[in-house]
C-alpha positions in Angstrom: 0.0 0.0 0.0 1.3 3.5 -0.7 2.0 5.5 1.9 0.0 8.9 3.2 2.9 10.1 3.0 3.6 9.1 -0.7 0.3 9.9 -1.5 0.5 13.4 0.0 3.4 14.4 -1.9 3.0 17.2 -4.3 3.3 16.4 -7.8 6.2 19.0 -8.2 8.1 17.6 -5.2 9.2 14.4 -7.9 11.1 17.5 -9.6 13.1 18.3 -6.1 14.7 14.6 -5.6 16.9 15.2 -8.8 17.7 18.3 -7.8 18.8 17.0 -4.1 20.6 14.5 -5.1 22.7 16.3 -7.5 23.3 19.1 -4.6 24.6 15.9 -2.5 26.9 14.7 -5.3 28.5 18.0 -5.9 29.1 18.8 -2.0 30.9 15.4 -1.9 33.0 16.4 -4.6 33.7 19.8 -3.0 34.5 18.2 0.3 37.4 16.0 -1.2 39.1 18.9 -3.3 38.6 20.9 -0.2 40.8 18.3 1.9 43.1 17.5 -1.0 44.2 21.0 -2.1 46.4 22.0 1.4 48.3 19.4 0.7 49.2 19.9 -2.9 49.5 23.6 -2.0 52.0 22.7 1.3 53.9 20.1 -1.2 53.9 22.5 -4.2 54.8 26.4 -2.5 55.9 26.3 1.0 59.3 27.3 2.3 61.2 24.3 3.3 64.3 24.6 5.5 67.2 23.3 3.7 68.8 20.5 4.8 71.0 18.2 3.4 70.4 16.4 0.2 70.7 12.4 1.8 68.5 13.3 4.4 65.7 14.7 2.5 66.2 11.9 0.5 65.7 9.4 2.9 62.6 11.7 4.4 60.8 11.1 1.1 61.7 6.9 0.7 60.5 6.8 4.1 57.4 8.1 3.7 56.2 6.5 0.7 55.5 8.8 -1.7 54.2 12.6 -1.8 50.6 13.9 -1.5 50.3 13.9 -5.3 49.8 10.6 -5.5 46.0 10.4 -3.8 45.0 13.4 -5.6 44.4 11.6 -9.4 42.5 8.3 -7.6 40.5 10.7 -5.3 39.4 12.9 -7.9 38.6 9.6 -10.1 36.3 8.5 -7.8 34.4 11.6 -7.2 33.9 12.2 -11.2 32.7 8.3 -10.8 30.2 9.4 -8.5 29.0 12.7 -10.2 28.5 10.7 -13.1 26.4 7.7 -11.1 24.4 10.5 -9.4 23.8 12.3 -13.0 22.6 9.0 -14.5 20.6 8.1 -11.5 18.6 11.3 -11.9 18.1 10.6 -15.7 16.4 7.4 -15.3 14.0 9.0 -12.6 13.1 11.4 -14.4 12.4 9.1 -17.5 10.6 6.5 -15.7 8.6 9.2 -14.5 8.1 11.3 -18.0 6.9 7.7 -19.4 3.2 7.4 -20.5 3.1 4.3 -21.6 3.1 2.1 -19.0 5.9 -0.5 -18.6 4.5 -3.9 -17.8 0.4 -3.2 -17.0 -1.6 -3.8 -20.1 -4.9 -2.6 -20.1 -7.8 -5.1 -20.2 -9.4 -5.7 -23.8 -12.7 -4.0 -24.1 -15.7 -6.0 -23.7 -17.5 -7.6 -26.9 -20.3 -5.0 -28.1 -23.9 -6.1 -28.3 -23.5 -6.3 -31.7 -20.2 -8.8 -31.9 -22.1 -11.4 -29.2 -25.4 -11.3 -31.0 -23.4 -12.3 -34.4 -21.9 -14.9 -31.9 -25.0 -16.0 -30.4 -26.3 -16.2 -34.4 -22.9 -18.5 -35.8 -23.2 -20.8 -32.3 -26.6 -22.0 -33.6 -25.8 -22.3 -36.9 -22.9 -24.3 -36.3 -24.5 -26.5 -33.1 -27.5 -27.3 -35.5 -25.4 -28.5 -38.3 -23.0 -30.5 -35.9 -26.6 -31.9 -34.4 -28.1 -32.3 -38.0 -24.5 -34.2 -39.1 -24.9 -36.4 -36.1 -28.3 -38.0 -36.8 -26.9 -38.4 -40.5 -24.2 -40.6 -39.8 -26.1 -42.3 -36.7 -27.9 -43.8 -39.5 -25.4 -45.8 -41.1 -23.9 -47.5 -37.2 -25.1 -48.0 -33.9 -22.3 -45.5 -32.3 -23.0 -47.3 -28.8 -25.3 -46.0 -25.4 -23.0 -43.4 -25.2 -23.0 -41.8 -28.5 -26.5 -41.8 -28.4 -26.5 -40.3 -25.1 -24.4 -37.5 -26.2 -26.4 -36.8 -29.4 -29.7 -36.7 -27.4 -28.2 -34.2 -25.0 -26.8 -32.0 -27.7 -30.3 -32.3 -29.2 -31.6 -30.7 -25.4 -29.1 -27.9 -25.3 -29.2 -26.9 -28.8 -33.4 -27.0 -28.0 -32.7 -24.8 -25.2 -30.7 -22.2 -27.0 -33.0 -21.8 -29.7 -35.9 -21.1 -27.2 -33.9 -18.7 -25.6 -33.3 -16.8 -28.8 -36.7 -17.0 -30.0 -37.4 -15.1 -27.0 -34.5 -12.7 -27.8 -36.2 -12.2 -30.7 -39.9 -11.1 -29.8 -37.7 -8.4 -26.6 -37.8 -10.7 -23.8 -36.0 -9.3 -22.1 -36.6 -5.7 -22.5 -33.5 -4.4 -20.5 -29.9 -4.3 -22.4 -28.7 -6.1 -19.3 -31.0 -9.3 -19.2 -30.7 -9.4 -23.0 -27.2 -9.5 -23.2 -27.1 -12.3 -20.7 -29.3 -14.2 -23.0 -27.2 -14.1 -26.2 -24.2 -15.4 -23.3 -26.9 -18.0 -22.4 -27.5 -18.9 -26.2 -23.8 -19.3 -26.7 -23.3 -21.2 -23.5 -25.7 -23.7 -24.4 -24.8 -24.6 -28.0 -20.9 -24.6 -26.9 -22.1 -27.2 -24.0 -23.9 -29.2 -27.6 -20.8 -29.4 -29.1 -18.6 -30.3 -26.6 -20.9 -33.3 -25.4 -20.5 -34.8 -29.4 -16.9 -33.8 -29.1 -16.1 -35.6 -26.3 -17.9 -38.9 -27.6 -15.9 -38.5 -31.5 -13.2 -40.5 -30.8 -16.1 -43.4 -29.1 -17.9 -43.1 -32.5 -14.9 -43.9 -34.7 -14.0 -46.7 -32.4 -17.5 -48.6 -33.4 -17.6 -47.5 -36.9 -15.4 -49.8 -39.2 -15.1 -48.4 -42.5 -15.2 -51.6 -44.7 -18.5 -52.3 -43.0 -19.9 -49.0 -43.5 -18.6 -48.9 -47.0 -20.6 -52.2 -47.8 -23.8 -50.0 -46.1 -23.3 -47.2 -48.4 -22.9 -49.1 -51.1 -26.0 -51.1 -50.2 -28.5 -47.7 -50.0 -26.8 -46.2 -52.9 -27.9 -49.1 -54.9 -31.3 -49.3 -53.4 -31.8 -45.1 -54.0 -30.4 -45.0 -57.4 -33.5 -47.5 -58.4 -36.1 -45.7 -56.7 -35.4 -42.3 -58.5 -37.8 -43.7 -61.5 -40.2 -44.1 -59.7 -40.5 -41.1 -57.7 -40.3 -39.4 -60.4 -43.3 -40.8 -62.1 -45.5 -40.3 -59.2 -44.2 -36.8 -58.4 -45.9 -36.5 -62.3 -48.9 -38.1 -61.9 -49.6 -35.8 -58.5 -48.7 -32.8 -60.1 -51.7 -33.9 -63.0 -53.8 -35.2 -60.7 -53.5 -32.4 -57.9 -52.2 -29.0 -60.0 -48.6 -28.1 -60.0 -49.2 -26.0 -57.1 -49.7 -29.0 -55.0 -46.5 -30.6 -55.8 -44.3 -26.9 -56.3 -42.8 -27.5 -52.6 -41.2 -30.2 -53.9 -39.9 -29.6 -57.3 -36.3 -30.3 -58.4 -35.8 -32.6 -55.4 -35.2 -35.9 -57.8 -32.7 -33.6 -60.0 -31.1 -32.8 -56.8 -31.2 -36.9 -55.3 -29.5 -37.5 -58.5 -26.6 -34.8 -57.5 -25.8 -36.2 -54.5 -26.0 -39.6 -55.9 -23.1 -38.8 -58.5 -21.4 -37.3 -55.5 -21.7 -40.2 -53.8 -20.7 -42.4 -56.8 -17.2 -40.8 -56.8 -16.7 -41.0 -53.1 -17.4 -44.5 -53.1 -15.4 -45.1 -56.0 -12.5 -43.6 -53.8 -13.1 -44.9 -50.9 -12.8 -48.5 -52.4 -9.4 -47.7 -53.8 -8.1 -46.4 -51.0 -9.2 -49.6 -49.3 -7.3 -51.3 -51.3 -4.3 -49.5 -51.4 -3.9 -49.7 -47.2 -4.9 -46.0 -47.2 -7.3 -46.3 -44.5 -7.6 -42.5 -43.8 -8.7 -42.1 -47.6 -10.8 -45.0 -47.1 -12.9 -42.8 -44.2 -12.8 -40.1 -45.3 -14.6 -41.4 -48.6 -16.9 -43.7 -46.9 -18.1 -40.6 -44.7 -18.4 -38.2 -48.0 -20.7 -40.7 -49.6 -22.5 -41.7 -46.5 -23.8 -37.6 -46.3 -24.5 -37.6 -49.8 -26.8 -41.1 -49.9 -28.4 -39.7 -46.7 -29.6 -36.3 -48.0 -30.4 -38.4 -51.5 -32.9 -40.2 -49.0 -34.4 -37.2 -47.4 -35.1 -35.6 -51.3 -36.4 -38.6 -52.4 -38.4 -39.5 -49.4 -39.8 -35.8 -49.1 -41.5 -36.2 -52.4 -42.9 -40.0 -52.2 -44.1 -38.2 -48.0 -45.6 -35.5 -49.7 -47.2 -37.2 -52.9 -48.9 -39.5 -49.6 -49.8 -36.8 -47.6 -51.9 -35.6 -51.4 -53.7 -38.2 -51.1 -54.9 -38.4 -47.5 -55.9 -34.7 -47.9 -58.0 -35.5 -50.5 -59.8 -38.1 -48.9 -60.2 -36.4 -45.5 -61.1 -33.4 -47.3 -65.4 -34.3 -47.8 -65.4 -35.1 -43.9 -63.6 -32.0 -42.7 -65.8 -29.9 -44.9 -68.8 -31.8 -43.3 -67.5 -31.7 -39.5 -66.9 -28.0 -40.3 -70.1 -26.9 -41.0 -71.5 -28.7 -37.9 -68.9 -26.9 -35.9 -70.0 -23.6 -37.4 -73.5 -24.6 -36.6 -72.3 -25.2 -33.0 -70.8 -21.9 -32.9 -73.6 -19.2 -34.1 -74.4 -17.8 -31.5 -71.2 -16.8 -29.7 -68.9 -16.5 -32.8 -68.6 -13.1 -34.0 -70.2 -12.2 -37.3 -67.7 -11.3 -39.0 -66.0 -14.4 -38.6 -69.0 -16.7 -39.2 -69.6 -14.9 -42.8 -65.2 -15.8 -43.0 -65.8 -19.3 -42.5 -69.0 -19.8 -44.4 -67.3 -17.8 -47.3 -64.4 -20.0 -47.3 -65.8 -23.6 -47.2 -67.9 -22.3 -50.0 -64.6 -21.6 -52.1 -63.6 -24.9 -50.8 -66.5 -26.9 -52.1 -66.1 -25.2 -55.8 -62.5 -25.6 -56.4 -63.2 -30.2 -55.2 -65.5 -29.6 -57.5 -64.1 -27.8 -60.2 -60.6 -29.5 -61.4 -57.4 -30.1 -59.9 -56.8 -28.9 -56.4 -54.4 -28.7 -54.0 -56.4 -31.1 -50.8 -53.5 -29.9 -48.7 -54.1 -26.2 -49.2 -57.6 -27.1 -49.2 -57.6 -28.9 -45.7 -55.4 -25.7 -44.2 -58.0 -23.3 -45.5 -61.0 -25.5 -44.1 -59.3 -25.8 -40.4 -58.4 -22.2 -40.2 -62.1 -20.9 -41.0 -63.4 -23.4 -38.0 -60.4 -22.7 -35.6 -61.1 -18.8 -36.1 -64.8 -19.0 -34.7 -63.3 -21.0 -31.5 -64.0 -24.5 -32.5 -62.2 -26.9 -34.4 -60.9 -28.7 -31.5 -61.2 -32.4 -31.8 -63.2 -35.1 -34.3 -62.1 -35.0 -38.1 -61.0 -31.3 -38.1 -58.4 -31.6 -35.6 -57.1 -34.4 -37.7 -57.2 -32.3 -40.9 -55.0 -29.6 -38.6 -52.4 -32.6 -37.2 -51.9 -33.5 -40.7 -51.1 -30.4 -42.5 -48.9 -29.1 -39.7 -47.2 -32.2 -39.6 -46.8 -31.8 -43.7 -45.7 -28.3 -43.4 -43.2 -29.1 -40.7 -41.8 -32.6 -42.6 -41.4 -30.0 -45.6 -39.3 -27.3 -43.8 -37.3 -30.1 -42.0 -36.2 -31.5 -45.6 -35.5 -28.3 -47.1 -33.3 -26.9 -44.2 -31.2 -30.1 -43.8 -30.7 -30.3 -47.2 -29.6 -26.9 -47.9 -28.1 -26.0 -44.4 -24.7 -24.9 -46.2 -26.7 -22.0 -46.6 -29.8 -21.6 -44.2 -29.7 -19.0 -41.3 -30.7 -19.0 -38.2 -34.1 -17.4 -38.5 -35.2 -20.4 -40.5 -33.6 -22.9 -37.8 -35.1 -20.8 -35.0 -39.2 -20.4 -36.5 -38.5 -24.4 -37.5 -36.9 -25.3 -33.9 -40.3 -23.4 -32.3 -42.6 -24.9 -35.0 -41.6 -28.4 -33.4 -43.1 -27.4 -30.1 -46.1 -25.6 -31.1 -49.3 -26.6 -31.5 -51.0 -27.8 -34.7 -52.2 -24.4 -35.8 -49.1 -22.7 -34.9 -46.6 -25.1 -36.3 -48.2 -25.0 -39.5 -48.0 -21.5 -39.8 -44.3 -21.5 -38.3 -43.0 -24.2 -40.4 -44.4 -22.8 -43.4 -42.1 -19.3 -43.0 -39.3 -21.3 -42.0 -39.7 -22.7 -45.2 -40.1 -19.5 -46.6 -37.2 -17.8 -45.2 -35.0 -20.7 -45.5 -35.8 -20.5 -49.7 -34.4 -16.7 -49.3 -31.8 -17.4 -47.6 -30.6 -20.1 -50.8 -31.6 -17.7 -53.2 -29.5 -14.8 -51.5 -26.1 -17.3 -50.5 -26.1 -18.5 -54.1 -23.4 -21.6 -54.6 -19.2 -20.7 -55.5 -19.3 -24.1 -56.2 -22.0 -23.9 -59.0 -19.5 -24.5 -62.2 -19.8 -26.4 -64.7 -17.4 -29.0 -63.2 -18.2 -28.7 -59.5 -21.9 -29.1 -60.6 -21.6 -31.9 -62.6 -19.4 -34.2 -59.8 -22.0 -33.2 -57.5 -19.3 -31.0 -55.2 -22.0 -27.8 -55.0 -24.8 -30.1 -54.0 -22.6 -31.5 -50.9 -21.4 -28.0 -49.9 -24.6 -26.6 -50.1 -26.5 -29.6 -48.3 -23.3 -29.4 -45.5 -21.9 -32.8 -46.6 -18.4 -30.9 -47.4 -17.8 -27.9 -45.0 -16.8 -25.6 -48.5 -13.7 -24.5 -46.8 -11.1 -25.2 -49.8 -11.5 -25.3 -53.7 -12.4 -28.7 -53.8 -15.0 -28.1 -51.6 -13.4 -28.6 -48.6 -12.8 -31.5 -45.3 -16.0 -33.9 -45.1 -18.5 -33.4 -41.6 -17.8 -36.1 -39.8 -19.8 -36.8 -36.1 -18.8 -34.7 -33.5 -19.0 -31.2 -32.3 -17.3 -28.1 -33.6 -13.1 -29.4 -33.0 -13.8 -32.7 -34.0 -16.3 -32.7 -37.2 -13.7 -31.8 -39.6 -11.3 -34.1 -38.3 -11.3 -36.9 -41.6 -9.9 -33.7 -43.7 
């Protein structure tokens, strides 16, 4: 602790010391020329009595030496000392002139609002595609109790994080303090998710042998590549039967199976050859390419086939919903407000045309039909809350398909509104899967693809970047996502 003493001190006191201790350096050097100089005057000017020349002589061998001879090391010494004293005062005065300071650095600033709500926005990006990545390649080995574990729990936290952000979103909180706190609590969470399927990578590799898994890959690749005929025909014969705006959600998916299917083709090529030439790391890091790509070839290919199904049951639940509806209305009369009965009766008359009037799209249909009834207050079990569990489930499915297969480029907005949709109600997940979907779609459209040439296009490499099977890091598209969290995903290179 500094003294009172010290801390009383005038600041223009510091400028005294140099000046005292110079004062003490020069009265030392005084003193010893003031001692020194009788003697070199006596030896120098004085009257000496004569006497004889031996005796004198003898005087001077005796005695050593004259006085002269501690004058040059006395005066040595005192220069020695001016010249420490000078120096002295120099580097005080320095040290004390200095502004910046010596060792102390100050402490970095504190991350702006701004910089940890773009954090808070990359950690769920990135914990949803480690999450997403997980369940991909848990589909190709059983990765043992406690890979499963781990995946599940990442699965909680990242759940967490987005319902904390959702929050964030519609200003709770209000103050700057509790909101700030949540973007740390957003970024605690999803760095907890990645370090639980980090810590369970190296367990994961351990069960998964890649000649087996190249044998699995090989197995669905086979069995995908002769399904794409057919879902494409019935993908067709929906869009006839049902208008092409029943089947637009879903158009292009068997050109993009396809894509990842010739990705996949070249990977397992690979990964065979470097089987067979002892390079086991190739042999991985193949295996793992082409296990992504034949995965996200299933979820195109099954979204359409789900979706052409889903058609169909619309359309056949559609002439009992319509019925069920009316009853509810009927139910309703006399507490519903007007305007909304004269909604709902004007709507399931539109309905009842368009059945009857040429292709349609049920699902659309169905949505409309549940809305009306759910908007007077009713709607809340029998055939109508089956038409509402069915097209929220089809609207959800939908969004699900499109995000994981285009996360390379989908934001967190999307993942957030799809994350809530999963928790919400019937009525509310429709509607929040369905702009998930929609801001997912604007999100592609505004990323576009680096990797859209000619030849990355036709080996399928800007399909796997932008479906997150390649992380898009390099030219060639980059190291393949392999389980794990953030450190460990990118380990196969």
């Amino acid at each position: 602790m500094t003294s009172s003493l010290i801390r009383g001190r005038p600041r223009h006191a510091t400028g005294h010391i140099g000046v005292r201790v110079g004062h003490a350096v020069l009265g030392g050097v005084t003193g010893v020329v003031w001692l020194v100089l009788p003697v070199m005057t006596s030896t120098a000017q004085d009257p000496v009595p004569v006497a004889g020349g031996g005796t004198v002589a003898a005087a001077e061998a005796a005695d050593g030496g004259s006085a002269t001879d501690y004058v040059l090391p006395l005066v040595a010494v005192a220069a020695a000392g001016a010249l420490g004293g000078y120096g002295y005062v120099r580097r005080i005065r320095r040290a004390r002139s200095r502004t910046t300071p010596g060792i102390v650095s100050p402490a970095p600033p504190a991350p702006s609002a701004v910089d940890v709500e773009r954090q808070a926005r990359s950690s769920l990006v990135l914990a949803d595609d480690c999450v997403r990545a997980g369940r991909e390649a848990l589909g190709y080995v059983d990765g043992g109790e406690p890979v499963v574990r781990a995946l599940r729990a990442a699965e909680t936290e990242l759940a967490a994080a987005f319902a904390i952000w959702r929050r964030y979103e519609e200003g709770v909180p209000g103050d700057a303090v509790g909101r700030r706190q949540a973007l740390v609590g957003v970024v605690g969470r999803c760095a907890e998710a990645g370090r639980r399927l980090d810590a369970e990578a190296s367990v994961f590799d351990a069960e998964w042998d890649a000649g087996d898994a190249l044998a699995v890959a090989e197995g669905r690749f086979r069995e995908l590549a002769a399904r794409t005929g057919g879902v494409a025909g019935a993908l067709a014969e929906a869009g006839a039967r049902y208008g092409a705006a029943a089947v637009s959600s879903v158009v292009g998916y068997v050109e993009q199976a396809k894509d990842r299917l010739v990705f996949a083709t070249t990977w397992l090529n690979q990964a065979r050859q470097d089987r067979d030439s002892g390079d086991d790391a190739g042999s991985r890091r193949g295996v793992r390419a082409a296990e992504g790509a034949v995965a996200q070839a299933g979820v195109l290919l099954g979204g359409v086939q789900r979706l052409t199904q889903e058609l169909r049951t619309a359309a056949g639940l559609l002439p009992a919903a319509l019925t069920g509806a009316e009853a509810e209305l009927a139910g309703v009369r006399a507490t519903a407000l007007p305007p909304r009965r004269a909604h709902a009766d004007a709507v399931l008359a539109a309905v009842r045309e368009e059945v009857t009037g040429g292709p349609y799209d049920p699902l659309d249909a169905l949505r409309r039909v549940v809305r009306a009834v759910e908007g007077t207050g009713g709607g809340r079990s029998g055939v109508i809350a089956a038409g509402a569990e069915l097209v929220a489930r089809s609207a959800l499915g939908a969004a699900d398909d499109f995000v994981g297969t285009h996360r390379g480029a989908v934001g967190v907005e999307a993942r957030a509104l799809l994350a809530e949709a999963g928790r919400a109600a019937p009525a509310d997940a429709d509607r929040l899967a369905r702009k998930a979907r929609e801001l997912a779609e604007r999100d592609v459209r505004a990323h576009g693809n680096p990797f859209a040439g000619d030849a990355a296009h036709g080996s399928g490499v800007a399909g796997a970047v932008l479906g997150g099977v390649l992380l898009g890091e390099e030219g060639d598209g980059g190291p393949v996502v392999a389980f794990g969290g953030p450190e460990s995903r990118g380990r196969l290179g």
